[in-house]
Residue frames as qw, qx, qy, qz and C-alpha x, y, z in Angstrom:
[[0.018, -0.402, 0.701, -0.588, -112.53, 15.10, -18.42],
 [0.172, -0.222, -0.932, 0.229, -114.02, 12.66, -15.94],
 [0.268, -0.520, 0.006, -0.811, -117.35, 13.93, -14.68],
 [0.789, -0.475, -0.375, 0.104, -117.56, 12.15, -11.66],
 [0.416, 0.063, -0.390, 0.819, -114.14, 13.94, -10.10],
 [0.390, -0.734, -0.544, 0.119, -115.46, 15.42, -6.62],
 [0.501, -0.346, 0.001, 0.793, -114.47, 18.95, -7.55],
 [0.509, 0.830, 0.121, -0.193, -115.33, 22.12, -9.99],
 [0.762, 0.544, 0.087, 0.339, -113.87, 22.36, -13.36],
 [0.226, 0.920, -0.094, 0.307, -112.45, 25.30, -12.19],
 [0.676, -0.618, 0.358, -0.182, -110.41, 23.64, -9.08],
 [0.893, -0.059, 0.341, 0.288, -109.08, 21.02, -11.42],
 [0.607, 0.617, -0.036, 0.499, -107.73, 23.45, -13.98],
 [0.072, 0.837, -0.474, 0.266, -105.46, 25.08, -11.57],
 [0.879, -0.303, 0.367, 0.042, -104.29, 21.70, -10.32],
 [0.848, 0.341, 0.262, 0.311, -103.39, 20.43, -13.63],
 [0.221, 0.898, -0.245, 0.293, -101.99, 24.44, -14.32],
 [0.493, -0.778, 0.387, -0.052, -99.80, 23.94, -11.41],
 [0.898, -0.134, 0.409, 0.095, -99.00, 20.44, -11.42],
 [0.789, 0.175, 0.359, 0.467, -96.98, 21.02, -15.17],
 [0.022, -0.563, -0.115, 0.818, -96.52, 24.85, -14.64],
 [0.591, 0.490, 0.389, -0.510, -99.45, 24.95, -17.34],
 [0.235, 0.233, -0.889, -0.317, -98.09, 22.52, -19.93],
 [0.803, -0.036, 0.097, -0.587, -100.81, 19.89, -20.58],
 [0.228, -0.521, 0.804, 0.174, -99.60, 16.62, -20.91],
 [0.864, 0.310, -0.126, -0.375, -100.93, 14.16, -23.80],
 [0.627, -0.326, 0.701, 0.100, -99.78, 10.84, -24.37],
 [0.620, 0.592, -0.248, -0.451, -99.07, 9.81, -27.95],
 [0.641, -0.299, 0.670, 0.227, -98.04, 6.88, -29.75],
 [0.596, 0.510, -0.357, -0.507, -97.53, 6.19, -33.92],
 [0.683, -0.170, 0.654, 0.277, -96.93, 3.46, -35.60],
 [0.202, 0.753, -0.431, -0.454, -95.10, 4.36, -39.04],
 [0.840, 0.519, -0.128, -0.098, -93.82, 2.77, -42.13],
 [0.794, 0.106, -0.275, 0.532, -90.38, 2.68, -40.87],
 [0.482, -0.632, -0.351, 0.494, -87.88, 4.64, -38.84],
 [0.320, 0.013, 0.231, 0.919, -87.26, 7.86, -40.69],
 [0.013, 0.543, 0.497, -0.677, -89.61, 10.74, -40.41],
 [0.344, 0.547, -0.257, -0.719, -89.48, 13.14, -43.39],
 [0.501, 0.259, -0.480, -0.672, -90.01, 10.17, -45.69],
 [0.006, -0.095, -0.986, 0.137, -91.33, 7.12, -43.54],
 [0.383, -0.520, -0.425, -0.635, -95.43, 6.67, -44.06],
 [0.192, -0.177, 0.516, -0.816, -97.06, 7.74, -40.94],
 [0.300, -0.076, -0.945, -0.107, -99.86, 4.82, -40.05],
 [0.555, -0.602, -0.550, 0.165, -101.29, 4.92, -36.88],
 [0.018, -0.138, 0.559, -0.818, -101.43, 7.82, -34.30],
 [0.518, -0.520, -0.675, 0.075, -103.31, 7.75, -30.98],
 [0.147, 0.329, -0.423, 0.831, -103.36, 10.26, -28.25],
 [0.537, -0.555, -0.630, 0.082, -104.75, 9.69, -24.78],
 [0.045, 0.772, -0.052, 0.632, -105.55, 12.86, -23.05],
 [0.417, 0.028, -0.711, 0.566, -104.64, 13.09, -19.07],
 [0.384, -0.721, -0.252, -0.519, -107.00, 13.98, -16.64],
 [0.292, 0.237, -0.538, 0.755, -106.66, 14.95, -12.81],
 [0.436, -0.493, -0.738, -0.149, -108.50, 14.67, -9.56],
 [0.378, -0.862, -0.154, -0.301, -109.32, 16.60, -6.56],
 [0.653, -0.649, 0.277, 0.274, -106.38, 15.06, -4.43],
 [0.071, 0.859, -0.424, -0.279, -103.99, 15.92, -7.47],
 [0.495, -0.239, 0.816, 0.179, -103.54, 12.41, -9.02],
 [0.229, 0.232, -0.685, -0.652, -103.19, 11.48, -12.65],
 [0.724, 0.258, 0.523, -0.369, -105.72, 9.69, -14.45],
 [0.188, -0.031, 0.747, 0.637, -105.59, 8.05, -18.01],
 [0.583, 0.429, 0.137, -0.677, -109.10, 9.98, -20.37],
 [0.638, 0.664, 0.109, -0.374, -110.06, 9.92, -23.42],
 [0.368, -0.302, 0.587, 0.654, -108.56, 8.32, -26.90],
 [0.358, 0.772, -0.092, -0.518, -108.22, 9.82, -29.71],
 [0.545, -0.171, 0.711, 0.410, -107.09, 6.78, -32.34],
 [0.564, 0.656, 0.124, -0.486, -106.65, 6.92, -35.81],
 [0.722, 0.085, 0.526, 0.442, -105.60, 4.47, -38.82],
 [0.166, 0.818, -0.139, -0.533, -103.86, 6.90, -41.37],
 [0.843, 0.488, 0.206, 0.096, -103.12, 6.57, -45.04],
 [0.692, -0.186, 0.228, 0.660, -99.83, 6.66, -46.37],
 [0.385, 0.804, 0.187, -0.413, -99.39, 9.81, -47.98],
 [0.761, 0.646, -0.056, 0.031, -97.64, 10.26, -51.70],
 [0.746, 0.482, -0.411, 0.206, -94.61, 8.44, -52.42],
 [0.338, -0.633, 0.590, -0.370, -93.75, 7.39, -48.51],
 [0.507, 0.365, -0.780, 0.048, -91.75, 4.67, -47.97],
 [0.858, -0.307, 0.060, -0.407, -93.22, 1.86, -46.28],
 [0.056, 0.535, -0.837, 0.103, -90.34, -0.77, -44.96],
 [0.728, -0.115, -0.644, -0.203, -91.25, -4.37, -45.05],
 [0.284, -0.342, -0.674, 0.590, -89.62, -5.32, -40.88],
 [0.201, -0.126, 0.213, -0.948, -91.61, -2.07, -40.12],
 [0.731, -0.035, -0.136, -0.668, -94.84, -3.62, -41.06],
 [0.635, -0.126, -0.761, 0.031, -94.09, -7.22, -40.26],
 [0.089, -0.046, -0.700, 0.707, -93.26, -5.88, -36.20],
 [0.279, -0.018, 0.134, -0.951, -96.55, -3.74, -36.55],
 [0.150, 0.237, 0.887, 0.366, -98.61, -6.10, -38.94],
 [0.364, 0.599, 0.307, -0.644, -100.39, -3.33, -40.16],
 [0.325, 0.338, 0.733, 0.494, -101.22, -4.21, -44.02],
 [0.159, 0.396, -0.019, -0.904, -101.38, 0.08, -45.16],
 [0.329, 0.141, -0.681, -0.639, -103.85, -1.17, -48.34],
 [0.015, 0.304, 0.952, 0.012, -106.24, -3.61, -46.97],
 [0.166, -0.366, -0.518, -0.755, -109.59, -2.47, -47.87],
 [0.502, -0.627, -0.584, -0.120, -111.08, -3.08, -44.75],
 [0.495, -0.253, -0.178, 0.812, -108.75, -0.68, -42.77],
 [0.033, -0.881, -0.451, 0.137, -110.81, 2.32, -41.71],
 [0.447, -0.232, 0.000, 0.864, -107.68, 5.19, -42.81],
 [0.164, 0.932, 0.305, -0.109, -108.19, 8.68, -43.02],
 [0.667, 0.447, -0.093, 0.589, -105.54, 10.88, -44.79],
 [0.599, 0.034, -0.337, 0.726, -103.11, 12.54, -42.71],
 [0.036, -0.274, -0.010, -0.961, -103.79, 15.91, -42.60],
 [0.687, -0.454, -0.256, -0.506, -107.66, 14.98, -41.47],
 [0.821, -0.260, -0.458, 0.220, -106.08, 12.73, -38.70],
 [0.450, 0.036, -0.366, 0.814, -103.95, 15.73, -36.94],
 [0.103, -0.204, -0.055, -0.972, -106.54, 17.81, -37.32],
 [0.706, -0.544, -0.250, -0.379, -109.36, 15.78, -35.31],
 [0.711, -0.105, -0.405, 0.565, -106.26, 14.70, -32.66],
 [0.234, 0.124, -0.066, 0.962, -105.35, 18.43, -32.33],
 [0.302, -0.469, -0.123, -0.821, -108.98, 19.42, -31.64],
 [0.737, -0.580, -0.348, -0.014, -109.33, 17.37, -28.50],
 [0.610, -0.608, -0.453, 0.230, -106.53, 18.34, -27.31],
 [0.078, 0.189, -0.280, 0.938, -106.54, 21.92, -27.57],
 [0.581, -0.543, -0.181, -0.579, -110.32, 21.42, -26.21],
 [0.820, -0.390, -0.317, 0.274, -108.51, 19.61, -23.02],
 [0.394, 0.198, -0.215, 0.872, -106.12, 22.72, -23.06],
 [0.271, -0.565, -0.206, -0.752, -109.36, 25.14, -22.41],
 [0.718, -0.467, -0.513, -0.061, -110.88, 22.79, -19.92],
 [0.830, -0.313, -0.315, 0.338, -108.01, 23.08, -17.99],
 [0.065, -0.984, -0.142, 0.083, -106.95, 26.22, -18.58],
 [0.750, -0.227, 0.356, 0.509, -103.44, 25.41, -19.95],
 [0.125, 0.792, -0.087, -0.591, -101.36, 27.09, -22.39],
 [0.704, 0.438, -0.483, -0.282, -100.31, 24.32, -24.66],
 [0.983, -0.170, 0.045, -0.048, -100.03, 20.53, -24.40],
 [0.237, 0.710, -0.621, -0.232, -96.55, 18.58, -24.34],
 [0.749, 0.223, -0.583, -0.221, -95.96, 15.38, -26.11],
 [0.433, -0.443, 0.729, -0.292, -95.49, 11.84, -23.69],
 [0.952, 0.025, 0.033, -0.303, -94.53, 8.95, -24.59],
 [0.913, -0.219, 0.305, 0.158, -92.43, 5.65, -24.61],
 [0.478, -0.229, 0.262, 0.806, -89.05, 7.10, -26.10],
 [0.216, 0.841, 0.313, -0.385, -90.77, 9.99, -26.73],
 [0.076, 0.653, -0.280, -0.699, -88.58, 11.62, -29.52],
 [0.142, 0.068, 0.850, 0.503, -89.46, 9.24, -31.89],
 [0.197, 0.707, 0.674, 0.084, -93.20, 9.91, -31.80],
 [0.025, -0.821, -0.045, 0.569, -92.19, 13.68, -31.46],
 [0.232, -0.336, 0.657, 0.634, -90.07, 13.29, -34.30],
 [0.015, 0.200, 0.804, 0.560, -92.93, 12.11, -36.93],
 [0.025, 0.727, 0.647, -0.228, -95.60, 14.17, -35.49],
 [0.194, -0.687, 0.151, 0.684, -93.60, 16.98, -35.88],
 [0.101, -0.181, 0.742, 0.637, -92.60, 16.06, -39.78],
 [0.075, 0.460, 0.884, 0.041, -96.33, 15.20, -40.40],
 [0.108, -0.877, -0.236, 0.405, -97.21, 18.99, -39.16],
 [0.123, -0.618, 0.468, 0.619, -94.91, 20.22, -41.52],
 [0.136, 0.183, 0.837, 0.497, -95.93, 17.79, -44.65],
 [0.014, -0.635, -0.771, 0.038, -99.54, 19.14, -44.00],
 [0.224, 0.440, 0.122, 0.861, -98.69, 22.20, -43.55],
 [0.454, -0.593, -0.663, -0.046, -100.77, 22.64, -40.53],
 [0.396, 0.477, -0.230, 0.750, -100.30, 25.55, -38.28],
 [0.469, -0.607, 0.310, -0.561, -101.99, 25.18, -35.21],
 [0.668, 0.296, -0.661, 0.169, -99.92, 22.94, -33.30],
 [0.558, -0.729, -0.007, -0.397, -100.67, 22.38, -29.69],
 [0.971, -0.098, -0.104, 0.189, -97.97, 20.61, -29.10],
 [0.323, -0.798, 0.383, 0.335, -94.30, 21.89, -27.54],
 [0.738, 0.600, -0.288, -0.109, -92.05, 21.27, -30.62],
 [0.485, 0.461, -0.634, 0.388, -89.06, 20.05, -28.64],
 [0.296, -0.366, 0.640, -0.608, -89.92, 19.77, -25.19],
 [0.678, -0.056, -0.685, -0.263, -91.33, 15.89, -24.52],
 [0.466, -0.417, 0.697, -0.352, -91.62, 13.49, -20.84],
 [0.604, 0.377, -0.636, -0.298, -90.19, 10.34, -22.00],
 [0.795, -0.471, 0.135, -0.358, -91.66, 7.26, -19.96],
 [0.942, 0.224, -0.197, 0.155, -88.84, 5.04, -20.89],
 [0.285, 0.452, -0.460, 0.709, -86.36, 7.47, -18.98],
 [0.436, -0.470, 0.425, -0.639, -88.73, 8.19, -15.63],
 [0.965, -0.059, -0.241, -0.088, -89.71, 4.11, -16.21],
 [0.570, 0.483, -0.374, 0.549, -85.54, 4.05, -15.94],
 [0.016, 0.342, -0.540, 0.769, -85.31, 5.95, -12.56],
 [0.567, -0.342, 0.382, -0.644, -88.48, 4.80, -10.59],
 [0.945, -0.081, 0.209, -0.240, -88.78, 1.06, -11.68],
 [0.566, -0.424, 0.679, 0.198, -85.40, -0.01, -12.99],
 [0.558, 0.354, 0.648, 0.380, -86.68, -0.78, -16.57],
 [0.157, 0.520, -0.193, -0.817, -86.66, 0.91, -19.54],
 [0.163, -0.113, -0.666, -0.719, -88.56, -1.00, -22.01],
 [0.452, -0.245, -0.087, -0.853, -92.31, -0.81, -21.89],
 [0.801, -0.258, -0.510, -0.180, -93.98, -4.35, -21.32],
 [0.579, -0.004, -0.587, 0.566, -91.01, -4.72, -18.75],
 [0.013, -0.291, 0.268, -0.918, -91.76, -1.59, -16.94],
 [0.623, -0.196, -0.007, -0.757, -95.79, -2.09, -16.48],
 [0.785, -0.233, -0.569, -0.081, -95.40, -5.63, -15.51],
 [0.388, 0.097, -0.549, 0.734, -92.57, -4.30, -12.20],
 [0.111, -0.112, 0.006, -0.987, -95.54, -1.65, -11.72],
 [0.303, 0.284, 0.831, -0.369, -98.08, -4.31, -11.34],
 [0.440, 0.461, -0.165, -0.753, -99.74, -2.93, -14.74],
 [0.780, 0.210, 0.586, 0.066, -101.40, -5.01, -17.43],
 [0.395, 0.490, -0.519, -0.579, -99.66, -5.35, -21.13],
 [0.828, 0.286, 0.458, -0.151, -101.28, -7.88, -23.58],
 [0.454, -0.302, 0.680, 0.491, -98.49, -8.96, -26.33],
 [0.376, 0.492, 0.768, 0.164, -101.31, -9.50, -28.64],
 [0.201, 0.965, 0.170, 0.014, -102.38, -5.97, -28.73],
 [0.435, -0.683, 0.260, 0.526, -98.93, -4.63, -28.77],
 [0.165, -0.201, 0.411, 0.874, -98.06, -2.06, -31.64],
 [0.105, 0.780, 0.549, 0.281, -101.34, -1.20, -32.12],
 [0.298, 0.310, -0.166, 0.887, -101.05, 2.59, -31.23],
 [0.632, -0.567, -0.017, -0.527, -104.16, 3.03, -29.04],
 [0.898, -0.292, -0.289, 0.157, -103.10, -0.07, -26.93],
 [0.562, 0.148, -0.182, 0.793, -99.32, 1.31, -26.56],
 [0.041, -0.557, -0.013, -0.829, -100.62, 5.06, -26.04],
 [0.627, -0.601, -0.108, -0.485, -103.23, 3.90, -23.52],
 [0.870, 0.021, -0.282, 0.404, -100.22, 1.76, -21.48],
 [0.369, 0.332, -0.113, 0.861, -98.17, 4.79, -21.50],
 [0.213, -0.657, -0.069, -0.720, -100.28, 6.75, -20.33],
 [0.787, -0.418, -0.413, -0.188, -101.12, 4.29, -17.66],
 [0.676, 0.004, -0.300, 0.673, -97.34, 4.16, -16.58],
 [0.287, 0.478, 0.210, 0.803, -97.34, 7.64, -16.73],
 [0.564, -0.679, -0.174, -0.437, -99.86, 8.33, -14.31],
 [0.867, -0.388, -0.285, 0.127, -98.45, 5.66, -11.73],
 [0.628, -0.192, -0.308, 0.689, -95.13, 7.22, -11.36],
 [0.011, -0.507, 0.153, -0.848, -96.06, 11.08, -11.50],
 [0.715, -0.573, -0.151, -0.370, -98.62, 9.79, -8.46],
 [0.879, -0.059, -0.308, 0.359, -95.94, 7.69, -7.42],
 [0.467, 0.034, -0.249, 0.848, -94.01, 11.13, -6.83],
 [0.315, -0.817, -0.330, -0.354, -97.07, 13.48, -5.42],
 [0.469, -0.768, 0.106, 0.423, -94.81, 14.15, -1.71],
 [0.434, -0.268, 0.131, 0.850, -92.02, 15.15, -3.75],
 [0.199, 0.483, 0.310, 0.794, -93.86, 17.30, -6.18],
 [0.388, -0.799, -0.418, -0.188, -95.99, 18.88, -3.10],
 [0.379, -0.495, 0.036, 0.781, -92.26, 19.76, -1.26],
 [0.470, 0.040, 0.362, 0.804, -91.32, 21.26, -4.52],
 [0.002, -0.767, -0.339, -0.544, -94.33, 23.59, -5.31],
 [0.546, -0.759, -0.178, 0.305, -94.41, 24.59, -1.41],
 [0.505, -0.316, 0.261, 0.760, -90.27, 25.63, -2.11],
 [0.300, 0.515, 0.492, 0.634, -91.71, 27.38, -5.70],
 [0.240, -0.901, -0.350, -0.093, -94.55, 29.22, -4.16],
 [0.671, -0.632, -0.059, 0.383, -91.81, 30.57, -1.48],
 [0.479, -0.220, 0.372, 0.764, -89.60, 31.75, -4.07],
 [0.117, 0.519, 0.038, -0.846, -92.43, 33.43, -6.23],
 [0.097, 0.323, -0.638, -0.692, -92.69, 31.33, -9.19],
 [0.426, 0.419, 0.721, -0.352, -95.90, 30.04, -9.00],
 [0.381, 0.732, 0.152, -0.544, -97.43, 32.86, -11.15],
 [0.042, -0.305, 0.746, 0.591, -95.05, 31.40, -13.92],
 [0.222, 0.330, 0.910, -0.121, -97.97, 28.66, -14.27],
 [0.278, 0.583, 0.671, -0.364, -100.62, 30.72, -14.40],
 [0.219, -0.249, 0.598, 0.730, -100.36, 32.08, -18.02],
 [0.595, 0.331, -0.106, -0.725, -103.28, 32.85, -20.60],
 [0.720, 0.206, 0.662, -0.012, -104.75, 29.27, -22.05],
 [0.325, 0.024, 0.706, 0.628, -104.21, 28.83, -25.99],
 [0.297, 0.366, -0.040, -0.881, -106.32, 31.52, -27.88],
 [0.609, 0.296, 0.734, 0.049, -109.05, 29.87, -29.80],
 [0.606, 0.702, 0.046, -0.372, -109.10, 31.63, -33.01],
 [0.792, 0.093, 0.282, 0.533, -106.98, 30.12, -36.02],
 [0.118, -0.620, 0.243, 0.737, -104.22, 32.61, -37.10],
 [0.425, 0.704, -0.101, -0.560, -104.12, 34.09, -40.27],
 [0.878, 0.452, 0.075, 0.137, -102.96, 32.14, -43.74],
 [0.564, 0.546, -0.315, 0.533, -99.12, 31.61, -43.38],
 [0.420, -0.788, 0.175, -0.415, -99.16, 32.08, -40.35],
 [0.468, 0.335, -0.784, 0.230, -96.12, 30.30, -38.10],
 [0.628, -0.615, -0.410, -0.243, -95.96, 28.91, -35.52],
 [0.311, -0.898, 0.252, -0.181, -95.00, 30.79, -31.84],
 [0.432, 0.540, -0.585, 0.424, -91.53, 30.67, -31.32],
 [0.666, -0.560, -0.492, 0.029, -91.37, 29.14, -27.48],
 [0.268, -0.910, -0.028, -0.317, -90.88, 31.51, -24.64],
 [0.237, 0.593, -0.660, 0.396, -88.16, 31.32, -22.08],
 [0.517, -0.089, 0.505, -0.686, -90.17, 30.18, -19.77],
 [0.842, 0.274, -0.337, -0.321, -91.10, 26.79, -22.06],
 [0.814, -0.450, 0.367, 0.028, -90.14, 23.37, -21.12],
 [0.885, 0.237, 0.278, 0.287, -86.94, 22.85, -21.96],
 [0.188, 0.890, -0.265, 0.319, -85.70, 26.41, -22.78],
 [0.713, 0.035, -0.353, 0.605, -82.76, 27.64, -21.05]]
């Protein structure tokens, strides 16, 4: 988290608790081998954590990039890699193998859950079920089993882009927004992630009076306390262990 924000730690984690009734939000982006999950190679991920200030306004933190190796016998689509021009094999291409790449992602940000006192992070980004979609299949090839991430529940900037600025693709959006995108860096996955994130910020700030009626109307009705919910246990569960079924009370349930 920033350490300059003119607040204690302990002031911003019930903002942020509030503000996403203690859902953290992360910002992710991949770039992949093509457009199938379960057997496209997974390349690039990035994740840019969110951070929050004293008057309750987003910020874009910390990334978390990483160049990942294809893993055994994933299919690697030529147009994928021309759009991306990522060249999986080049010797000079820092990759680490999957499984190591979720697992240093996944420890910042359940250490940004703690901070903040959240209960688990959910996924954001620029048609968000696609990066959900191969994070998700990745966590499952790896076998991995702490997942801070909502499995299904996403905030997809390409829809709220859609309702507050009129666009729905990315460059288009952050230029209406007064934001900077560089073409050049585009489909790297840090560059994209850190964008997103950027958007991201501008329009939840963008809506701060309506979210300040709405808690006000929450509070009134009782459901504050929904928020305020135990943060993500740090110990790792046992071998074989699954992962928690989401609650009613999860974004997205019913």
């Amino acid at each position: 988290m920033n350490s300059d924000l003119p607040a204690s730690k302990g002031d911003l984690a019930l903002l942020m608790v509030r503000r996403f009734r203690g859902f953290l939000p992360v910002v992710v982006d991949v770039e992949t081998g093509g457009f199938q999950p379960a057997t496209d190679a997974l390349l690039q991920i990035a994740a840019v954590l969110i951070d929050i200030d004293a008057q309750g306004r987003l910020h874009a933190g910390e990334t978390h990039s990483f160049h990942v190796r294809p893993f055994e016998n994933a299919r690697l689509d030529p147009a994928s890699l021309q759009v991306n021009r990522i060249d999986p094999w080049h010797p000079l291409r820092p990759a680490v193998a999957e499984d190591d790449a979720l697992h240093r992602v996944f420890r910042a940000v359940r250490a940004a859950i703690r901070a903040y006192g959240c209960r688990r992070s959910v996924l954001v980004g620029h048609n968000a079920a696609f990066d959900l979609a191969f994070l998700n299949a990745a966590v499952a090839r790896t076998g991995i089993k702490r997942n801070p991430f909502h499995p299904f529940s996403c905030f997809d900037t390409a829809t709220l882009a859609g309702a507050a600025l009129g666009q729905t693709v990315l460059a288009k959006a952050l230029a209406v927004a007064g934001l900077a995108w560089d073409k050049s860096q585009a489909h790297s996955a840090s560059y994209d992630a850190q964008r997103t994130a950027e958007l991201f910020c501008l329009i939840c700030n963008e809506l701060s009076a309506s979210y300040t009626r709405a808690e006000q109307r929450a509070r009134a009705l009782g459901w504050q306390e929904l928020a305020l919910a135990p943060p993500e246990a740090d110990a790792e569960p046992a071998t074989g262990a699954q992962t928690p079924t989401p609650d009613p009370n999860d974004l997205g349930a019913s």
